[in-house]
TORPA-4810 file (N, C-alpha, C, O; in nm, 3 decimals):
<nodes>
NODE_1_0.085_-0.119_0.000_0.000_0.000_0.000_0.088_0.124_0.000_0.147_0.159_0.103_X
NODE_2_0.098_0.195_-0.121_0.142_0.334_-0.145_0.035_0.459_-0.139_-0.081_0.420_-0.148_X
NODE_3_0.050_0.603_-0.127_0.008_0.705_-0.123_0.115_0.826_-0.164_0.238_0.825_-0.160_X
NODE_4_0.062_0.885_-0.188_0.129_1.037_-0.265_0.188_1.069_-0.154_0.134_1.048_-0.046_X
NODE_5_0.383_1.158_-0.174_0.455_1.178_-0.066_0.447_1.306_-0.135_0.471_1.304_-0.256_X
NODE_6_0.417_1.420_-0.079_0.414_1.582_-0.121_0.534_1.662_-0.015_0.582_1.623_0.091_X
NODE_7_0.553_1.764_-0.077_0.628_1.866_-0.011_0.549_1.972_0.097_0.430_1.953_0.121_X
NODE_8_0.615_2.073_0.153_0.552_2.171_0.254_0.443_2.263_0.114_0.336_2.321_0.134_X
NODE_9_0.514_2.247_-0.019_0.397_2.331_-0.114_0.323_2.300_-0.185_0.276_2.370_-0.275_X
NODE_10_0.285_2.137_-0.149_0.159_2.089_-0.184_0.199_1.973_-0.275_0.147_1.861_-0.276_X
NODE_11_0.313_2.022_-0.360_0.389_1.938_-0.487_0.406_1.799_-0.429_0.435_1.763_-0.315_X
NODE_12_0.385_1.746_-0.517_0.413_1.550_-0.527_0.536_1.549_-0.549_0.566_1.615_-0.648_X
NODE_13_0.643_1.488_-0.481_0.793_1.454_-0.464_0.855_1.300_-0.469_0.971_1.258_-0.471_X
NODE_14_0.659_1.202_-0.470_0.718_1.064_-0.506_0.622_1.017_-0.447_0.529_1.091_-0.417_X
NODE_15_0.622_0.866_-0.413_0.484_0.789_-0.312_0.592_0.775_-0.212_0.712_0.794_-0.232_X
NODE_16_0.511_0.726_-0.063_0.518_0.644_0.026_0.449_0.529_0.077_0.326_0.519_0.078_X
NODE_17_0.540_0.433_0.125_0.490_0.332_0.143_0.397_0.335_0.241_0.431_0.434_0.306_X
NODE_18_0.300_0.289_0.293_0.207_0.286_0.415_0.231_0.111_0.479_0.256_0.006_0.420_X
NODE_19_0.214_0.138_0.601_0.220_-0.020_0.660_0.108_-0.110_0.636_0.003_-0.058_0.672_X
NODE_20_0.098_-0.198_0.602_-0.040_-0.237_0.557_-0.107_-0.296_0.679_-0.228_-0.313_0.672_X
NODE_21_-0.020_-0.343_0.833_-0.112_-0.403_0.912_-0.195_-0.243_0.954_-0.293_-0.261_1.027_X
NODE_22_-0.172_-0.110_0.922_-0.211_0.010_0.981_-0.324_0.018_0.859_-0.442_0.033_0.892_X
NODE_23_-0.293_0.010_0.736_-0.403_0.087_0.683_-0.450_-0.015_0.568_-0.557_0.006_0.511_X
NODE_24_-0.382_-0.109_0.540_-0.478_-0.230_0.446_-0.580_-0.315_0.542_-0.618_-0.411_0.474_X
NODE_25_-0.621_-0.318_0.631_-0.730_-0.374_0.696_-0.863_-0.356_0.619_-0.889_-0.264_0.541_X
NODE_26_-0.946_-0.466_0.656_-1.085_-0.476_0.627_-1.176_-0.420_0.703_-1.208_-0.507_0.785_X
NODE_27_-1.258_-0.293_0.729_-1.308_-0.187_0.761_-1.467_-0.270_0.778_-1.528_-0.293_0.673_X
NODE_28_-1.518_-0.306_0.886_-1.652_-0.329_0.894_-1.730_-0.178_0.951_-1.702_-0.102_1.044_X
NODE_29_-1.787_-0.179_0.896_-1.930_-0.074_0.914_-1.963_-0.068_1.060_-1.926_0.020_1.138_X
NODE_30_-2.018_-0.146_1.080_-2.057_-0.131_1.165_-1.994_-0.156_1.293_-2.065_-0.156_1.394_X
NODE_31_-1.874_-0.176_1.300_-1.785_-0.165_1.399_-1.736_-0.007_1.435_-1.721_0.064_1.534_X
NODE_32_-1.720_0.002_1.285_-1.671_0.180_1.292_-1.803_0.273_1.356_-1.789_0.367_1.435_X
NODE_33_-1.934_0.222_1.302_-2.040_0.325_1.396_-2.048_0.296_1.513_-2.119_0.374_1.577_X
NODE_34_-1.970_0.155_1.612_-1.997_0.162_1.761_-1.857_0.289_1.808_-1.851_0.382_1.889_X
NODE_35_-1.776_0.238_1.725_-1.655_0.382_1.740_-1.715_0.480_1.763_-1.702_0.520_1.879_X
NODE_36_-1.810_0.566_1.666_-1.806_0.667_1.671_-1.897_0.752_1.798_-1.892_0.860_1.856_X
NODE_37_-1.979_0.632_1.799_-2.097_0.637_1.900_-2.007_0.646_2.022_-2.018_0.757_2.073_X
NODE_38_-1.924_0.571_2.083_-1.830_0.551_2.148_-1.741_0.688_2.196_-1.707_0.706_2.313_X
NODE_39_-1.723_0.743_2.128_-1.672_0.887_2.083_-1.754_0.971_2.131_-1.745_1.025_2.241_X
NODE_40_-1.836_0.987_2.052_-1.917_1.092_2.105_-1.997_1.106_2.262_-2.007_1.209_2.328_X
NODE_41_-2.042_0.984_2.293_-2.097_0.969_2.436_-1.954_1.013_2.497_-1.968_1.087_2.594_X
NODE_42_-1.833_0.988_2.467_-1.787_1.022_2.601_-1.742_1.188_2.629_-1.704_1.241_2.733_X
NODE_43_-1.765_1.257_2.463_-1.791_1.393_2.454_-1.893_1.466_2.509_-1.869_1.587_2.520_X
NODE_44_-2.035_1.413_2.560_-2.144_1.411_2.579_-2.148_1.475_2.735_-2.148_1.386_2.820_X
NODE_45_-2.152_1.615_2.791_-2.129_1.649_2.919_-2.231_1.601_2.974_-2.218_1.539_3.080_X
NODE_46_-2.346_1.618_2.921_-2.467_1.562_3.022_-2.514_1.606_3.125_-2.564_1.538_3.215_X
NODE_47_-2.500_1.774_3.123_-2.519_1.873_3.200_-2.708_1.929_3.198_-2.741_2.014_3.280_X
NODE_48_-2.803_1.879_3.111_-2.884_1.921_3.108_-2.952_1.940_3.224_-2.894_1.866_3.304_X
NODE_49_-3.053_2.004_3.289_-3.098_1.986_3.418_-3.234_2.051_3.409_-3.227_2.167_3.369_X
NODE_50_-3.363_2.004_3.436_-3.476_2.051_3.460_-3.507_2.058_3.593_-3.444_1.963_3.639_X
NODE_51_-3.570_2.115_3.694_-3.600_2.163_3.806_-3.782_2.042_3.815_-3.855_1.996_3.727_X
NODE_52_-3.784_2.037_3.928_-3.950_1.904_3.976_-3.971_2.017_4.013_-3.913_2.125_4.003_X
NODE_53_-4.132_1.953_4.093_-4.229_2.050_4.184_-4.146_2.108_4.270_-4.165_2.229_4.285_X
NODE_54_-4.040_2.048_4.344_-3.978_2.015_4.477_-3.887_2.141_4.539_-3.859_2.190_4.649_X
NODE_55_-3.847_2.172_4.327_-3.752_2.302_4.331_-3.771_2.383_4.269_-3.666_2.446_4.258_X
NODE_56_-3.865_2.437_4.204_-3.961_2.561_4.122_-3.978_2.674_4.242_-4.022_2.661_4.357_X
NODE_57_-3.929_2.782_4.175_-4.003_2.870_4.346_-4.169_2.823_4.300_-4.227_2.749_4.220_X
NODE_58_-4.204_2.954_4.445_-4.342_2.969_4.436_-4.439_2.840_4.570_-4.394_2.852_4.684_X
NODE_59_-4.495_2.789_4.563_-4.601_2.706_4.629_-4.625_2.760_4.801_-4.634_2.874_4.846_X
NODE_60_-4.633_2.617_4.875_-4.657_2.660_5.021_-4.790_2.666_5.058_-4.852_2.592_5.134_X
NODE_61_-4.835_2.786_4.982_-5.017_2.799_5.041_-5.096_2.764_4.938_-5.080_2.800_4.822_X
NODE_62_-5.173_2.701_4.974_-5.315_2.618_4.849_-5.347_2.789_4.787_-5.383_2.889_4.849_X
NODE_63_-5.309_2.765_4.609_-5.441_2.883_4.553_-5.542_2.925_4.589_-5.550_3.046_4.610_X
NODE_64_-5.658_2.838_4.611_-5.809_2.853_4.643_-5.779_2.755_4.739_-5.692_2.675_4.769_X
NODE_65_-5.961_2.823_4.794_-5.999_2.682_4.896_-6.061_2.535_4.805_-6.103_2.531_4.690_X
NODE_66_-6.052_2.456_4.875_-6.106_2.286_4.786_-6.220_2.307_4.747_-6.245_2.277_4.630_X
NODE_67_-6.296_2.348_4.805_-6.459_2.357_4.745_-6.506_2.481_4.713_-6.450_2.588_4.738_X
NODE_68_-6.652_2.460_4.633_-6.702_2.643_4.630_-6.658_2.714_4.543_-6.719_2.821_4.542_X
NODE_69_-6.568_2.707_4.454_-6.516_2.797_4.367_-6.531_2.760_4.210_-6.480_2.823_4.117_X
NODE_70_-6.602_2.659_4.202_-6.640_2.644_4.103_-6.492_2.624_3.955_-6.501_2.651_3.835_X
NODE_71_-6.381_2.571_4.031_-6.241_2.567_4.003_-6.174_2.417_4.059_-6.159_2.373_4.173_X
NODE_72_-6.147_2.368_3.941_-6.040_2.240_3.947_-5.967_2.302_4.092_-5.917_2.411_4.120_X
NODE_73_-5.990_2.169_4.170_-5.889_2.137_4.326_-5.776_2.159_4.255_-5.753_2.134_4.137_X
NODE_74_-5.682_2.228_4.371_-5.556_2.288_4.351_-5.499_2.259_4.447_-5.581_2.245_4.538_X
NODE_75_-5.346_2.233_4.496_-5.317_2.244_4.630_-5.189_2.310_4.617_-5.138_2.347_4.722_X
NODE_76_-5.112_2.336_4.487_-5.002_2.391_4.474_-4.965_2.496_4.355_-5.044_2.462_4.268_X
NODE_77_-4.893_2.600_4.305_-4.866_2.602_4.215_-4.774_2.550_4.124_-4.763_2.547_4.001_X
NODE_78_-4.694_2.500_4.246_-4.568_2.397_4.169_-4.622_2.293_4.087_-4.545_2.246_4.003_X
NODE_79_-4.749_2.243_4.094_-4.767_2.111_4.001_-4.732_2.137_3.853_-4.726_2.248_3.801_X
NODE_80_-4.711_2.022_3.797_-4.654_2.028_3.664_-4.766_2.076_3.557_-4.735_2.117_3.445_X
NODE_81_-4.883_2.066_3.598_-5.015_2.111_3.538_-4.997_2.263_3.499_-5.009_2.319_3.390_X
NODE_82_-4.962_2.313_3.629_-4.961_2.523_3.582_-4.813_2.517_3.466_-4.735_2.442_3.408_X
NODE_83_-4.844_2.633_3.487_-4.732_2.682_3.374_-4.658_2.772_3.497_-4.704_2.827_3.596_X
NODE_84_-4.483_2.755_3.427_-4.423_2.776_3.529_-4.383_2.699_3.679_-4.315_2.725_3.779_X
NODE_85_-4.465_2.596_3.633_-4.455_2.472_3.765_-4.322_2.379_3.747_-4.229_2.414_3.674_X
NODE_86_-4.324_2.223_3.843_-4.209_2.176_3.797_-4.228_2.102_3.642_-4.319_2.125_3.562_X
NODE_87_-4.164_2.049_3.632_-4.108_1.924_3.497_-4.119_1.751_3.564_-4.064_1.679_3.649_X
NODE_88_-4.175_1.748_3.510_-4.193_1.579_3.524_-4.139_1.477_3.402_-4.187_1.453_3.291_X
NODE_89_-4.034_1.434_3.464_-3.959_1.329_3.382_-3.838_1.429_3.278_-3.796_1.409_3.164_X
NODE_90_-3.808_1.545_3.383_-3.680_1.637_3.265_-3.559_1.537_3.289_-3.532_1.445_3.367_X
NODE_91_-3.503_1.599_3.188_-3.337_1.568_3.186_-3.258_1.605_3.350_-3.252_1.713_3.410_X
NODE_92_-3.222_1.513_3.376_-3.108_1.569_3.465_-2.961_1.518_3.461_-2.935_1.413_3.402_X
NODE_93_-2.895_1.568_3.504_-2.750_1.559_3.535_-2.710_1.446_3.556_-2.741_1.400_3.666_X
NODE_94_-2.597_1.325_3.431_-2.560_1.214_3.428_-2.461_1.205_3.316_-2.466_1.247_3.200_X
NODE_95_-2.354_1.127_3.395_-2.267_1.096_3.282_-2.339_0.999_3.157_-2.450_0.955_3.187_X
NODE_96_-2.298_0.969_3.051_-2.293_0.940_2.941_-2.118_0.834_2.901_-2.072_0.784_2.799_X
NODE_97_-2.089_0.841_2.993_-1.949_0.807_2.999_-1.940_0.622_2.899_-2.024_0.538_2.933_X
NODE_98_-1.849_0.588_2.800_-1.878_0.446_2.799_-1.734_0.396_2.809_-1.663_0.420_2.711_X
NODE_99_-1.693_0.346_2.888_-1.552_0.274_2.877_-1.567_0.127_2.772_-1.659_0.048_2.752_X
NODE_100_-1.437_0.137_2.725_-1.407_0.063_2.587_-1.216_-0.028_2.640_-1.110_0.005_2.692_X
NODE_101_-1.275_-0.137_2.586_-1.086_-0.200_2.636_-1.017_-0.094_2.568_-1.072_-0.004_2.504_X
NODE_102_-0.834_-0.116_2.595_-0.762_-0.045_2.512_-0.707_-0.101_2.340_-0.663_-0.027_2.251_X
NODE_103_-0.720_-0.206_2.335_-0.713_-0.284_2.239_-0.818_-0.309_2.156_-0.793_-0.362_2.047_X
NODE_104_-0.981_-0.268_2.198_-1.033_-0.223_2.094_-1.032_-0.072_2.065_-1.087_-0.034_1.961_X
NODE_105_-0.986_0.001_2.131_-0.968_0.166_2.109_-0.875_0.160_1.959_-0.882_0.224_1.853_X
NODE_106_-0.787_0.052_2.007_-0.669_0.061_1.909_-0.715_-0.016_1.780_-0.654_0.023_1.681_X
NODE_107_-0.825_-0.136_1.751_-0.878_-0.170_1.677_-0.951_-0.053_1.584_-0.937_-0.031_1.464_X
NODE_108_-1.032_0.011_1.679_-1.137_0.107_1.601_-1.017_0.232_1.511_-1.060_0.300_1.418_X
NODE_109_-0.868_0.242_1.558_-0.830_0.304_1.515_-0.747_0.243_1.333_-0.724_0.299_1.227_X
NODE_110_-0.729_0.103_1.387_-0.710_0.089_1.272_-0.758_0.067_1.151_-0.698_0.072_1.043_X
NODE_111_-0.921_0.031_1.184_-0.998_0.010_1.073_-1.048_0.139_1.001_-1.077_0.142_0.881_X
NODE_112_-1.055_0.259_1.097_-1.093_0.383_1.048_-0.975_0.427_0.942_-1.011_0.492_0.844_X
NODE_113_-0.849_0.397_0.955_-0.723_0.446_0.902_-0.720_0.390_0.818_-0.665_0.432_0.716_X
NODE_114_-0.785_0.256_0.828_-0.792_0.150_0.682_-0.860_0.211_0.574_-0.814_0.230_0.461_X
NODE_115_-0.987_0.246_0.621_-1.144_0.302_0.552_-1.107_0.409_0.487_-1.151_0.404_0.371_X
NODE_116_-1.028_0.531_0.516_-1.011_0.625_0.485_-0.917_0.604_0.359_-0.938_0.636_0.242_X
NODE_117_-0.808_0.542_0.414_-0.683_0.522_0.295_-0.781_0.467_0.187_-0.801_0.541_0.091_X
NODE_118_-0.840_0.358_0.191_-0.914_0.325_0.106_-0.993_0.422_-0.004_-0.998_0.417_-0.127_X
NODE_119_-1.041_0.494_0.074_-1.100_0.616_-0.028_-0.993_0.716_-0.067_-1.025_0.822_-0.120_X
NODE_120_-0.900_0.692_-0.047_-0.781_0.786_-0.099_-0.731_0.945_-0.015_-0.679_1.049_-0.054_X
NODE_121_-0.784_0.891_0.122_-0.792_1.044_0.188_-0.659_1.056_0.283_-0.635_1.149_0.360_X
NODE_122_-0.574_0.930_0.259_-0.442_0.958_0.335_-0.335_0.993_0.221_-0.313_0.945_0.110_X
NODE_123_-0.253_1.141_0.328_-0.167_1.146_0.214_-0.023_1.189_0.272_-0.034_1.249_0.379_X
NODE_124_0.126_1.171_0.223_0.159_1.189_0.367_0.280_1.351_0.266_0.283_1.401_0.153_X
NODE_125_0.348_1.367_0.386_0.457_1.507_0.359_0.578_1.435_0.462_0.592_1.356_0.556_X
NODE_126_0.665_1.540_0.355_0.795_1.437_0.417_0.833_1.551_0.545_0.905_1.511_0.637_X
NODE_127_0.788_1.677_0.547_0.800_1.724_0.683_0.717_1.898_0.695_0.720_1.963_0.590_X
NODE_128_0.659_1.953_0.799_0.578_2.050_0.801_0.666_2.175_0.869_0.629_2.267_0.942_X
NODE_129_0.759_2.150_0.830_0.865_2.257_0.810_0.780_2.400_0.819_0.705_2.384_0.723_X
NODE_130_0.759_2.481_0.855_0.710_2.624_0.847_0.861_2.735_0.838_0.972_2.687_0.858_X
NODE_131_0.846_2.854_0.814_0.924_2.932_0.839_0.878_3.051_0.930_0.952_3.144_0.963_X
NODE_132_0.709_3.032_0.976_0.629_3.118_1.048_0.535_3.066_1.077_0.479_2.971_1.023_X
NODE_133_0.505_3.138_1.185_0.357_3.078_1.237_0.158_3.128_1.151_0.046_3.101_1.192_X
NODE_134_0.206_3.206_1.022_0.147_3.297_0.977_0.070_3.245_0.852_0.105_3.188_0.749_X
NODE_135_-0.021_3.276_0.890_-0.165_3.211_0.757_-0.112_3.186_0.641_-0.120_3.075_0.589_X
NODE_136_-0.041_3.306_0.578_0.038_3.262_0.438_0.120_3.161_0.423_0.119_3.116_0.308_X
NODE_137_0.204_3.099_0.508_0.284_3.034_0.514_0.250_2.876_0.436_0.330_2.804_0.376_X
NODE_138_0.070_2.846_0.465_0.016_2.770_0.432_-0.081_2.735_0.325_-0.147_2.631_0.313_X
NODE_139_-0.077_2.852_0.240_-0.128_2.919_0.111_-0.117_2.829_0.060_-0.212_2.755_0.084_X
NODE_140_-0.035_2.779_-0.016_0.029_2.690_-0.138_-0.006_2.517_-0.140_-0.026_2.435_-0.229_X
NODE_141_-0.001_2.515_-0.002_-0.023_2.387_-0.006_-0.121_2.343_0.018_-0.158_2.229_-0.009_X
NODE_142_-0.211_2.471_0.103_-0.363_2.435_0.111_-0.503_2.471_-0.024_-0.623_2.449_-0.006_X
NODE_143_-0.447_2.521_-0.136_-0.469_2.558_-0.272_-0.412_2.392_-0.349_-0.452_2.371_-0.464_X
NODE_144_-0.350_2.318_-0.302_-0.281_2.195_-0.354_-0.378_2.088_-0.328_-0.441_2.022_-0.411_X
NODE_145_-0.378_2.079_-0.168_-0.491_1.977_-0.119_-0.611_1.960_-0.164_-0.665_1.850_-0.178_X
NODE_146_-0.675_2.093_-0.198_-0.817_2.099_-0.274_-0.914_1.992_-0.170_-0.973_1.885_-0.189_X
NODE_147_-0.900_2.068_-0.073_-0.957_2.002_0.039_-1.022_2.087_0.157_-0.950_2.117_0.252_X
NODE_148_-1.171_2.129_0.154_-1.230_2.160_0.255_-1.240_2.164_0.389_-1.289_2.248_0.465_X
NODE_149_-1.176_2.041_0.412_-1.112_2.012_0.569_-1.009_1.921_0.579_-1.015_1.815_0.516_X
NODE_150_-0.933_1.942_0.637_-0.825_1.864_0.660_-0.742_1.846_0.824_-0.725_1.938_0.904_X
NODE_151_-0.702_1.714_0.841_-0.621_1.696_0.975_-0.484_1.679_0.960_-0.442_1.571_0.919_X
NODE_152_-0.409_1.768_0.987_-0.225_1.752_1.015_-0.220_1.631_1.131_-0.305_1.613_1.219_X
NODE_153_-0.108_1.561_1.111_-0.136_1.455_1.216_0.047_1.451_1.193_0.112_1.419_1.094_X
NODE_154_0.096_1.504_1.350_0.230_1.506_1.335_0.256_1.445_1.431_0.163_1.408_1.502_X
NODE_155_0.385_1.415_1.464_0.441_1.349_1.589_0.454_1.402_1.737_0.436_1.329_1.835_X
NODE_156_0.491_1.554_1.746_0.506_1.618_1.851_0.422_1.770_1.783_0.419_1.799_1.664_X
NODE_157_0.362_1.846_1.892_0.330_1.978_1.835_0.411_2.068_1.796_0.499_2.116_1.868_X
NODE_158_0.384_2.109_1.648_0.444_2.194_1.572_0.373_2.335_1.575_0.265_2.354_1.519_X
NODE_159_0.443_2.436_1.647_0.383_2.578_1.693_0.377_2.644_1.565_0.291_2.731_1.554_X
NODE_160_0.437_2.625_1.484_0.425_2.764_1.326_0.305_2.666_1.257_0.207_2.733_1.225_X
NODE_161_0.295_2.554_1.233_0.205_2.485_1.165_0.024_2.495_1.254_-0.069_2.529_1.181_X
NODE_162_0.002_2.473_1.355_-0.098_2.529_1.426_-0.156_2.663_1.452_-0.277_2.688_1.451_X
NODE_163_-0.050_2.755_1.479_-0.037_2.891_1.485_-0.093_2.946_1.276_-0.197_3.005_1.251_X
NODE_164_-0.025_2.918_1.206_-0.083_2.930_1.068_-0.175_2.884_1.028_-0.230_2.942_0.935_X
NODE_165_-0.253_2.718_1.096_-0.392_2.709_1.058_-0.503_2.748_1.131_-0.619_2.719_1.101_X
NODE_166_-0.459_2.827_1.247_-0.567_2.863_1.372_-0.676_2.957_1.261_-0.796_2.928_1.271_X
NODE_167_-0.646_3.046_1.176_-0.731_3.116_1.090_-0.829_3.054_1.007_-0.947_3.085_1.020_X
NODE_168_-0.789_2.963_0.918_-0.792_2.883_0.839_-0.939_2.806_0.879_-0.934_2.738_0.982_X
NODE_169_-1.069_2.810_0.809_-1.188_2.675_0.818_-1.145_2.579_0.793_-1.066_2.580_0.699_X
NODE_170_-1.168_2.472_0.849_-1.141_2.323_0.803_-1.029_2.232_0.872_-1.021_2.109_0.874_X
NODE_171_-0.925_2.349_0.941_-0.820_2.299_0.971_-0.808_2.209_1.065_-0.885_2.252_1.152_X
NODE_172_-0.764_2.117_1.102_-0.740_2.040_1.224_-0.607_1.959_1.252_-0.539_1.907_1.164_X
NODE_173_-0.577_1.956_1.398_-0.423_1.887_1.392_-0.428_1.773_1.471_-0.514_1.774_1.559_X
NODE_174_-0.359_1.676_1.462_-0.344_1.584_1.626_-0.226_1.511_1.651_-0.183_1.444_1.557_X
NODE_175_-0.167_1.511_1.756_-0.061_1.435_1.707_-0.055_1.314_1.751_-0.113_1.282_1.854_X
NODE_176_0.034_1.210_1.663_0.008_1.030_1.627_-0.024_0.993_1.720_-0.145_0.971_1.718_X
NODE_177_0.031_0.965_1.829_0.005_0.888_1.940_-0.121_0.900_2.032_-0.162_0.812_2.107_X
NODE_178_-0.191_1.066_2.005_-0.315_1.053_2.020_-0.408_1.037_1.976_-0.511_1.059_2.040_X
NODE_179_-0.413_0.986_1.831_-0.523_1.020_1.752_-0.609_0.884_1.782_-0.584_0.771_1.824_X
NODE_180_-0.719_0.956_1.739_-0.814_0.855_1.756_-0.986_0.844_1.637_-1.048_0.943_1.597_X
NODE_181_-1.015_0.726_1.612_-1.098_0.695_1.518_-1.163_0.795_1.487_-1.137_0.844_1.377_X
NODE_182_-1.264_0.860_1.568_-1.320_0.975_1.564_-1.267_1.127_1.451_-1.313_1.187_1.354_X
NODE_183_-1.128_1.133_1.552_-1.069_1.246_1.461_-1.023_1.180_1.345_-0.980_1.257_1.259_X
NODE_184_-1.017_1.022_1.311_-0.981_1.025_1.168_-1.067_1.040_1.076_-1.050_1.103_0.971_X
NODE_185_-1.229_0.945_1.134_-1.333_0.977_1.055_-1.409_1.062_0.993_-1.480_1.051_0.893_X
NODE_186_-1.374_1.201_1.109_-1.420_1.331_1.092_-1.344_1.469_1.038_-1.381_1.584_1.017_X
NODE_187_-1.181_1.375_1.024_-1.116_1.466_0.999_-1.091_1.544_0.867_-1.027_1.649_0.870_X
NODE_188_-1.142_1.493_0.748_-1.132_1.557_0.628_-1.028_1.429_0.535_-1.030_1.307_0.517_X
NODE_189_-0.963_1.523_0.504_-0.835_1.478_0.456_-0.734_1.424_0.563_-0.756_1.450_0.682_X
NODE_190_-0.624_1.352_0.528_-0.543_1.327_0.670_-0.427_1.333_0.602_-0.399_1.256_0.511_X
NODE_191_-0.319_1.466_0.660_-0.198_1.462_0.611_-0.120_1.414_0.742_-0.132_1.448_0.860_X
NODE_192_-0.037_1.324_0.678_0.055_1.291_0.788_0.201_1.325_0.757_0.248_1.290_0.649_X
NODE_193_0.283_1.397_0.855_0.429_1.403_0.858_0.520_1.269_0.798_0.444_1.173_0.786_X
NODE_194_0.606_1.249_0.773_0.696_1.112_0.779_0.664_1.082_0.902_0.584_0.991_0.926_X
NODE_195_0.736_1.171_1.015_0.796_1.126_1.139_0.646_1.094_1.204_0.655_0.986_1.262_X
NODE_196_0.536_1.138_1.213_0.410_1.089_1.281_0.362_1.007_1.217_0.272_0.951_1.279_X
NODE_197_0.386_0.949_1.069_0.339_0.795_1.026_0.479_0.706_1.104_0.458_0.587_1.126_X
NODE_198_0.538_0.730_1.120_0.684_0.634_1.215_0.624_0.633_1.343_0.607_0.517_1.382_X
NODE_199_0.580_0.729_1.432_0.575_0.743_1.532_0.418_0.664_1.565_0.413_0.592_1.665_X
NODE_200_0.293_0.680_1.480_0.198_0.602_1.452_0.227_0.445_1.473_0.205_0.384_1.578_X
NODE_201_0.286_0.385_1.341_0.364_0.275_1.323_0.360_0.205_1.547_0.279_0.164_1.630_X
NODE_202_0.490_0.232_1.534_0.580_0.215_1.690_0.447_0.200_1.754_0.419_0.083_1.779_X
NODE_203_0.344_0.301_1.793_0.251_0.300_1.891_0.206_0.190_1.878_0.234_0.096_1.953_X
NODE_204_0.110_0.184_1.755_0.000_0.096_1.694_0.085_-0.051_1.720_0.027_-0.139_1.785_X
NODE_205_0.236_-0.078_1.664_0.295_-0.204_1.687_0.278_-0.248_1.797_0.235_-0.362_1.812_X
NODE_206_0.316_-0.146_1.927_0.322_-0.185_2.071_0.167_-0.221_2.149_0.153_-0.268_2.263_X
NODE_207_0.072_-0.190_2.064_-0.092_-0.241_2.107_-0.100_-0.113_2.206_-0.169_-0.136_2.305_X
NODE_208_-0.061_-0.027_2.203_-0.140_0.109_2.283_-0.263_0.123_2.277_-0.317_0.218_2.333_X
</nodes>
């Protein structure tokens, strides 16, 4: 398994090889949507909160008296009946949390990396060299990619390469050892450094 090896200005300079236990895998579907699901619940703060009868201001003294008034019995205003009363059956405050082994974390990562290469969306650069941290810097090569969104995926953080796409729609970075299914699936395009497909490699070998 080869892919296009480009320069910092977008230009094709030759292929690279890709590892095939990383990205020739067989990509099931529906493994990749428990990933993503997976992903997102644990993004999921789960902060919503509706207030009961219990904690609405207001109540204490009955509206009316029970009889005689020719008016539905009342005994509160808190009931969920008035308006402005509590909520019955709201959202409240709960994790969403789903723990996953680490070895399928690392599964879901390789089939996503598979899926993608497959459609031709991995591509790698032999290094993200900047000479500034400054929007232009990234002109050339992001006019090259012809790509709406894209993820830099380097080995260690690169301050002129982040700093130059902070402007930039679409942009996204991560580096190898953290990445994960999610950000590959969602990431656009996926350029990878040399040194963060090496550094990828090593992880992924060691079952991280």
């Amino acid at each position: 398994m080869e892919t296009k090896l480009l320069n910092i200005k977008g230009q094709e300079i030759g292929k690279q090889d890709l590892p095939g236990s990383i990205f020739s895998v067989k990509a099931d579907p529906h493994f990749l949507h428990e990933a993503v699901r997976y992903y997102l619940s644990n993004k999921h703060r789960g902060t919503a909160c509706t207030k009961t009868r219990g904690e609405v201001s207001g109540g204490g003294k009955k509206p009316w008296k029970q009889k005689g008034t020719g008016r539905a019995r009342a005994g509160s205003n808190r009931s969920p009946v008035w308006r402005k009363g509590g909520i019955v059956f709201g959202p409240r405050p709960h994790s969403y949390r789903r723990d996953m082994p680490a070895a399928k974390r690392r599964q879901f990562l390789i089939e996503a990396l598979s899926a993608r290469c497959a459609e031709g969306a991995v591509v790698v650069m032999d290094n993200f060299d900047l000479q500034d941290a400054k929007t232009r810097s990234l002109r050339e090569v992001w006019k090259a990619l012809q790509a709406p969104k894209t993820l830099f995926v380097m080995d260690k953080p690169d301050r002129n390469l982040i700093g130059a796409g902070r402007n930039i729609s679409g942009f996204g970075w991560a580096v190898a050892s953290n990445l994960n299914a999610y950000q590959v699936l969602n990431g656009g395009k996926l350029i990878f450094s040399a040194a963060a497909l090496k550094a990828l490699e090593d992880s992924l070998g060691e079952g991280k």
